[in-house]
N, C-alpha and C positions, 0 to 999 in steps of 0.2 A: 373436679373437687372430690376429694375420699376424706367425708366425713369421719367414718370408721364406726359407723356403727353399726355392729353385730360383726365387729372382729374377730377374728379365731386368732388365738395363739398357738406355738406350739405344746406338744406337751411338755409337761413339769416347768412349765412358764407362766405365774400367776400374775395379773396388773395390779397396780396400784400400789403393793406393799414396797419398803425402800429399795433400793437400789433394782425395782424391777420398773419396765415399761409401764407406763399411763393406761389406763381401759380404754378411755378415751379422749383423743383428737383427732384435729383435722390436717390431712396434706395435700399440699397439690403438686401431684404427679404427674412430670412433662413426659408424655410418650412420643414416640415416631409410630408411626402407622404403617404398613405395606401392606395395603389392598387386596392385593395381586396375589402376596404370598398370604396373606391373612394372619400376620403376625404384629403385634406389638413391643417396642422395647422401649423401657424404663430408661432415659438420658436424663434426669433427675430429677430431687422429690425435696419440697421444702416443706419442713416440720417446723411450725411457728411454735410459741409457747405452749404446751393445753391450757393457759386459759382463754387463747382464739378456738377451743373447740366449738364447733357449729354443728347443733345436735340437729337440723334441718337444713335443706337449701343449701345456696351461694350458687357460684362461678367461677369460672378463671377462664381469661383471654387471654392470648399473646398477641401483647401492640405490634404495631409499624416500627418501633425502633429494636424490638426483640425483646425489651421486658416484658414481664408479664402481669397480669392484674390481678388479686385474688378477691374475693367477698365471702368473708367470714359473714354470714347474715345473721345466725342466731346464737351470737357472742353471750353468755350471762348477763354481760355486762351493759349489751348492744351492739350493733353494728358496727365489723373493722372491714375496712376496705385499704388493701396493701398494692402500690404498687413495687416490686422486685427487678433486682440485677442478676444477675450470675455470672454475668460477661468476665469477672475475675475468676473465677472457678466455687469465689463462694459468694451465698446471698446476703444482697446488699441493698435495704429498702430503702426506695426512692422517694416514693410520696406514702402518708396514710392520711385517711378520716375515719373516725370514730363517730358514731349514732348514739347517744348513750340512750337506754331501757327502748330502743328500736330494733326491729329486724327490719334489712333491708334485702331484697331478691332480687338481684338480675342486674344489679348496678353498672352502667353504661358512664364514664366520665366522659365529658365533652370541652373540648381545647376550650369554646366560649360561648355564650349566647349572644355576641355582640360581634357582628364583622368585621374586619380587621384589628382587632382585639386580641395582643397574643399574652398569657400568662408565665 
């Protein structure tokens, strides 16, 4: 999760005024990792509205089926919890819940609390 805050821009690039970038929100930026090489690369990055900016906290997992899960936890508005697609080349959300006047941190969804139970 990259909140974004305490972003840098480049120069002569100021946020917020029209047709310029946001100060702030939040993305979640899917890397590949190599260890060994001690390298990271950026295979993609979803920028929700800024009004999911989460000026604290959140996560993001990548399930079992290859989407991924995000926790916007400190929404203005409350807690958004997204889950995403990409598998078409662009994102495509699958599931959300919304907390409203909540923050939520570390959000773990679970298939059920009830054994053979499938939703």
């Amino acid at each position: 999760m990259d909140n974004g805050d305490d972003r840098q821009f480049p120069a002569g690039v100021q946020c917020d005024p029209p047709g310029q970038p946001p100060c702030h929100y939040s993305r979640v930026p899917v890397l590949e990792v190599d260890e060994n090489a001690m390298t990271a690369t950026l295979l993609s990055s979803y920028r929700p509205n800024p009004d999911l900016y989460s000026y604290f906290g959140g996560n993001v997992d990548q399930l079992a089926d290859g989407n991924i899960e995000a926790d916007f936890c400190a929404v203005q508005s409350g807690a958004t919890i997204q889950e995403f697609s990409e598998s078409t080349g662009t994102t495509q959300i699958v599931w959300q819940a919304v907390t409203p006047k909540a923050a939520q941190f570390r959000v773990q969804r679970l298939s059920s609390l009830y054994s053979g139970i499938q939703w």
